[in-house]
C-alpha positions in Angstrom: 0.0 0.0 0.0 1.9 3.6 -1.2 2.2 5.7 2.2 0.0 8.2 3.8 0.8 11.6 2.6 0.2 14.9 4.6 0.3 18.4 2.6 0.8 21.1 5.1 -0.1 24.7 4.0 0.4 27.5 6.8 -1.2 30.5 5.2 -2.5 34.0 6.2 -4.9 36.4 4.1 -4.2 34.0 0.9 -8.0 34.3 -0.4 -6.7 35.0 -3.9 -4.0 32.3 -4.8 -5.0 29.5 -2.3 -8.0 28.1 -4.2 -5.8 27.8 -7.3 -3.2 25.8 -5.7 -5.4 23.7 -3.6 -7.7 22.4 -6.7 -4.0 21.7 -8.5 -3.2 19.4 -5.1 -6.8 17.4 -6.0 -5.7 16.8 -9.6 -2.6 15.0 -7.7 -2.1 11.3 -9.7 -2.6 10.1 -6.2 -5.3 7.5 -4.9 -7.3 10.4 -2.7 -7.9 8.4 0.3 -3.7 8.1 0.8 -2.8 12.0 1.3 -4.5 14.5 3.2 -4.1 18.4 2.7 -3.7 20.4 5.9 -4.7 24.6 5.7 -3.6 25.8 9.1 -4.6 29.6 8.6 -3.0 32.2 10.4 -5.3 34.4 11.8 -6.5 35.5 8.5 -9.2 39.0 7.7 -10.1 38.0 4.4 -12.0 35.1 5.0 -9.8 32.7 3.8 -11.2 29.5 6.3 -14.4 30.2 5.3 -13.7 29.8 1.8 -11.9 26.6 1.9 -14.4 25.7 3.9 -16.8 26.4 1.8 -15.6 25.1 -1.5 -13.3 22.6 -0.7 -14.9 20.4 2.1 -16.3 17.8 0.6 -13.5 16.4 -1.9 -12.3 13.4 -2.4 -9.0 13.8 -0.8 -10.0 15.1 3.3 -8.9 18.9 3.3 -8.8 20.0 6.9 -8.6 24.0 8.2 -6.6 24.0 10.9 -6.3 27.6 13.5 -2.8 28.9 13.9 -3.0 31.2 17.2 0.5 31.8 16.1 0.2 33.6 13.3 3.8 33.1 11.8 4.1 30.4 9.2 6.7 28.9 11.9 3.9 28.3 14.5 1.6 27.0 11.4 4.2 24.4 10.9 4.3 22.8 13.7 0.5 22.8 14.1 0.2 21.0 11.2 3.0 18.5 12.2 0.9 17.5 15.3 -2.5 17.0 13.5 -1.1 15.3 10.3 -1.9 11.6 9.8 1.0 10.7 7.2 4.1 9.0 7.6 5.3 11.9 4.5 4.7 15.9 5.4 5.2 18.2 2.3 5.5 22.1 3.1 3.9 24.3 1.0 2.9 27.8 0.8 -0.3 29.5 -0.1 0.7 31.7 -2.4 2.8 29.0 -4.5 1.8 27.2 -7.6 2.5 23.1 -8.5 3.1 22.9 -11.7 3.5 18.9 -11.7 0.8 16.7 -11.2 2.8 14.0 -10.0 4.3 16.1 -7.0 3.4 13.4 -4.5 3.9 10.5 -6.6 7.4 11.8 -7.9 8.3 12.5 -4.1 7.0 9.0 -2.6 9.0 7.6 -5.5 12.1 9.2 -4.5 11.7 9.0 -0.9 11.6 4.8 -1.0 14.4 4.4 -4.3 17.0 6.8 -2.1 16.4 5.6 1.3 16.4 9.6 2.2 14.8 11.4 5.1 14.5 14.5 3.4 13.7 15.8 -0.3 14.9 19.3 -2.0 13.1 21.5 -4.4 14.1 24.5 -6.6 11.8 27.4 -5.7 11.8 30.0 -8.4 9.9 32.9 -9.0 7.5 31.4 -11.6 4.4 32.0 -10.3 1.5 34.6 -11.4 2.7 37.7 -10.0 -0.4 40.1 -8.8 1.4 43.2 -9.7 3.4 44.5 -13.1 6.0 45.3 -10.6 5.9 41.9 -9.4 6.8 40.4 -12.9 9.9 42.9 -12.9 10.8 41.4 -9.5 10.8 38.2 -10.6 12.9 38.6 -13.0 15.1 40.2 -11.6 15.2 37.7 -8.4 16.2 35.4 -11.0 19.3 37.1 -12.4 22.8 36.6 -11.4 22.8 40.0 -8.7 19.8 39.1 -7.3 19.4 35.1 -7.1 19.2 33.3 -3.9 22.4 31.2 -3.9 20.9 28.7 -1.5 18.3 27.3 -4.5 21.3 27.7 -7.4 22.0 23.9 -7.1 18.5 22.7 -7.3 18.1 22.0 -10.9 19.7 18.5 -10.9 19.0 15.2 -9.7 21.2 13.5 -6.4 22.3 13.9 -3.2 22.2 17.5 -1.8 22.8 19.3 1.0 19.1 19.9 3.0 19.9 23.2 3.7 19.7 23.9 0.3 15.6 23.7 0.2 14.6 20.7 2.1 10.6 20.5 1.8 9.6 17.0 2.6 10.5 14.8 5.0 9.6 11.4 6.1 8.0 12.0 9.8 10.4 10.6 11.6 12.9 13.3 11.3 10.9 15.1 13.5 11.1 12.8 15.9 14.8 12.7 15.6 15.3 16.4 15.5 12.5 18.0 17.5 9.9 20.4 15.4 10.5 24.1 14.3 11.4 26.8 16.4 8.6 29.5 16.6 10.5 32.3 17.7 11.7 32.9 13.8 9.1 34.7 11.6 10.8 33.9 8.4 13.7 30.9 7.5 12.3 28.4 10.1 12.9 26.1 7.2 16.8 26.9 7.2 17.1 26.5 10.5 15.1 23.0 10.8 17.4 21.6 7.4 20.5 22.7 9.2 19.2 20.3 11.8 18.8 18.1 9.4 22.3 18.3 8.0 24.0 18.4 11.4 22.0 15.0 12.6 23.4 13.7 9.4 20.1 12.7 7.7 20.2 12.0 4.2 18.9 14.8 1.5 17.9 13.9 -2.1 17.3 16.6 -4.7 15.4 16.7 -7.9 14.0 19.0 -10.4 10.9 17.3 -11.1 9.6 18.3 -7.8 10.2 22.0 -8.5 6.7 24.9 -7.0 6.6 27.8 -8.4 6.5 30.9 -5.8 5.0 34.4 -6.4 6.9 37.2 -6.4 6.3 40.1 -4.1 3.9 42.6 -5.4 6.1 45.9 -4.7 9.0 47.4 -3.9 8.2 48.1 -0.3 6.9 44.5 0.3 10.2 43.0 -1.2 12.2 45.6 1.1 10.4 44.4 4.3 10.7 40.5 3.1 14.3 41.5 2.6 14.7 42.9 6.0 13.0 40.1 7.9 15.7 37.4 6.0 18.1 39.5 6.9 17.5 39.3 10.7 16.8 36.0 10.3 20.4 34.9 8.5 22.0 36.8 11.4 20.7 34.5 13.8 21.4 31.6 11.9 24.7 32.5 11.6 25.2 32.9 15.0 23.7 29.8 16.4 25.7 27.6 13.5 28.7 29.0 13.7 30.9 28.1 10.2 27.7 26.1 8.6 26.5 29.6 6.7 28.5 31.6 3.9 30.2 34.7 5.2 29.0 36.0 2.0 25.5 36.7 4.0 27.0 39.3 5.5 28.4 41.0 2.1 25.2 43.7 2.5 25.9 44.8 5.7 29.1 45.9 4.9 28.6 47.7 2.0 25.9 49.7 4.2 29.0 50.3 6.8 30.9 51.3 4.0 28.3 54.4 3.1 29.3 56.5 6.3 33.2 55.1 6.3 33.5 56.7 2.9 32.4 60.0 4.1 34.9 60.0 6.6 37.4 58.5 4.5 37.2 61.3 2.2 37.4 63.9 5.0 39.8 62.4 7.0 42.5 60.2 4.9 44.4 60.6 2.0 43.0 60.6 -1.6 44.2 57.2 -2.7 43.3 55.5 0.7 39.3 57.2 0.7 39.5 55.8 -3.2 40.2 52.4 -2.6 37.8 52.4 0.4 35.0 53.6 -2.3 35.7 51.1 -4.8 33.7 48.5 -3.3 30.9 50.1 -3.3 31.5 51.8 -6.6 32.3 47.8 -7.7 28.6 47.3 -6.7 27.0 50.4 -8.3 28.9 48.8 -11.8 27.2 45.4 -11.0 24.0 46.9 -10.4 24.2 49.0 -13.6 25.1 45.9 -15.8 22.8 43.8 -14.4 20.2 45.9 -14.9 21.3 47.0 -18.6 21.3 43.1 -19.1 17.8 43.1 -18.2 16.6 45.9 -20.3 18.2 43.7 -23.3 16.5 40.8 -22.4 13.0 42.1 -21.4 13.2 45.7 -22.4 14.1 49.2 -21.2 11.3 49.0 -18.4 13.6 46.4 -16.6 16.2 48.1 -17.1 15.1 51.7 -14.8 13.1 49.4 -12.7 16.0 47.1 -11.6 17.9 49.2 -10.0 15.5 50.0 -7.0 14.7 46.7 -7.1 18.5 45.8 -6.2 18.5 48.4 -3.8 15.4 47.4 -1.8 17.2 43.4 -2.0 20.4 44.4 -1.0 19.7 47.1 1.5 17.1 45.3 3.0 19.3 42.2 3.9 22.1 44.7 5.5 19.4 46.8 7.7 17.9 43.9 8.8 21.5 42.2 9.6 22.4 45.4 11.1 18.9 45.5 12.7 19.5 42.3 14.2 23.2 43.0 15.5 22.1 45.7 17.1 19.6 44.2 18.9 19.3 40.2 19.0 16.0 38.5 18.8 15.1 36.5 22.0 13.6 32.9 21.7 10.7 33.5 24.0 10.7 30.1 26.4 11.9 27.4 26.5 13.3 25.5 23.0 10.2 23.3 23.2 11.0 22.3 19.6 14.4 20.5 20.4 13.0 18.6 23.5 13.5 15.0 23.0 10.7 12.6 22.1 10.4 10.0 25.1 7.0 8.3 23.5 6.8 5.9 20.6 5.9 7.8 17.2 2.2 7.6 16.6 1.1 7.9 20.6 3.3 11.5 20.2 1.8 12.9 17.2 -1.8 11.2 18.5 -1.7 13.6 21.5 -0.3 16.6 20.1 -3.1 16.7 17.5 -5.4 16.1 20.5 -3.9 19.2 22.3 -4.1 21.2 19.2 -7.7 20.3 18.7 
């Protein structure tokens, strides 16, 4: 018999995108009675539960609305890890798109050929962007200045490191490794893979399991995205000291640059403040080429759009960094989510979802 699967969606105020995604988890070449999808809403204001309540309760395959006091998708997480029934949890978000309709199949597959605990996705901006500016976004996300370099090694098929975009897992890493910490409002999933790394579970990648994820609508929305990540990378980097890039931290010193320079320039010698500038003036190149290169590619829109996109990427990762160094985020209580687990699998997950309901 294939393996119970649980789909696990923590979403807030996703009334616009979630239908679409949850009627392309139905068309799933899946038997319906062996996977389960899990909305565990946030808190939501624009009736979200009530719509997937509405048109989506009596499917074939159980859809369940789940209440995240919460809020964060952290919190929604681990509510959905207590209630879900399957021996496989897949993460997803609202506002992402499945372009496969073997998703679940091709994961199952892959989980029992490799023998791995944990399976990796690429993540790119592909989805139906609500906004013109969110279509320049995307693309230029997707360029070589403005890429996430933790999904660049996505798009082939073998082992891979978890932190890389660990989505699924078989449930008993979470048994191993405790659940996610709640006290992180974005990159909960970093830190759980790079519990998964440390505890030396194994990762499989492959680009048939690829979602598609929606850009941000606007500037200011990518800015404060940016800024969150960036606090969050800080604290990453500082609890797993050597297991991140030190290349994170690449923003925030080109923002300490900005008041250096004017010093420089007051205080030292002309060649010294000009080799102290050409960092920055390295990046303002970059930025300029990057964004010529889009104008050639998608026309001269991208190309006086990018540049404030950059700006809002890049200077939102260093204020937030800076943000965070400044003042440290506090886990609040204890790390419930790293406690050990002293009761046999199901009787654990059997009462949490009894707590939780």
């Amino acid at each position: 018999m294939l393996p119970f699967v649980s789909i696990i969606l923590p979403v807030r105020n996703e009334r616009t995108m979630l239908p679409r995604l949850l009627e392309q988890l139905l068309a799933q070449n899946y038997p319906p009675d062996r996977y389960e999808i899990l909305v565990v809403d946030g808190r939501s204001t624009d009736g979200t539960p009530d719509l997937v309540r509405r048109r989506f309760s009596k499917r074939s395959v159980a859809v369940r609305i789940l209440d995240n006091p919460g809020v964060h998708p952290s919190a929604g997480r681990n509510v959905g890890l207590r209630a879900a029934r399957g021996k496989i949890v897949l993460f997803l978000n609202g506002h992402c798109a499945v372009p496969s309709r073997n998703l679940i199949e091709d994961s199952v597959a892959l989980l029992q050929r490799t023998g791995a605990g944990c399976l990796c996705r690429p993540q790119p901006l592909l989805g139906p962007a609500a906004t013109d500016a969110g279509e320049v976004i995307a693309q230029v996300r997707a360029s070589w200045l403005g890429r996430d370099l933790l999904q660049c090694e996505l798009n082939r098929t073998g082992p891979s490191d978890p932190v890389l975009g660990g989505a699924t897992y078989r449930r008993d890493v979470f048994e191993q490794i405790g659940l996610f910490d709640e006290s992180f409002e974005v990159c909960e999933d970093l830190d759980l893979n790079t519990r998964v790394r440390q505890a030396g579970i194994t990762a499989f990648a492959d680009p048939r399991l690829a979602v598609h994820d929606r850009p941000a609508a606007h500037v200011g929305q990518l800015f404060t995205a940016m800024l969150r990540q960036g606090r969050a990378r800080l604290r990453l980097m500082s609890r797993y000291r050597g297991c991140f890039s030190a290349a994170w931290l690449a923003p925030l010193a080109l923002l300490l640059l900005v008041p250096g320079i004017a010093f420089a320039w007051w205080l030292l010698p002309p060649v010294a403040a000009a080799l102290l500038t050409l960092p920055l003036a390295l990046f303002a190149v970059a930025v300029v080429v990057a964004s010529l290169q889009l104008g050639v590619r998608f026309g001269a829109g991208h190309a006086w759009r990018a540049p404030r996109i950059f700006s809002a990427i890049w200077l939102g990762l260093a204020v937030g960094l800076f943000l965070e160094l400044l003042q440290p985020t506090r886990s609040s209580g204890s790390p419930e989510y790293l406690a050990p687990r002293s009761e046999p699998e199901e009787l654990v997950f059997a009462a949490s979802a009894r707590r939780a309901a």
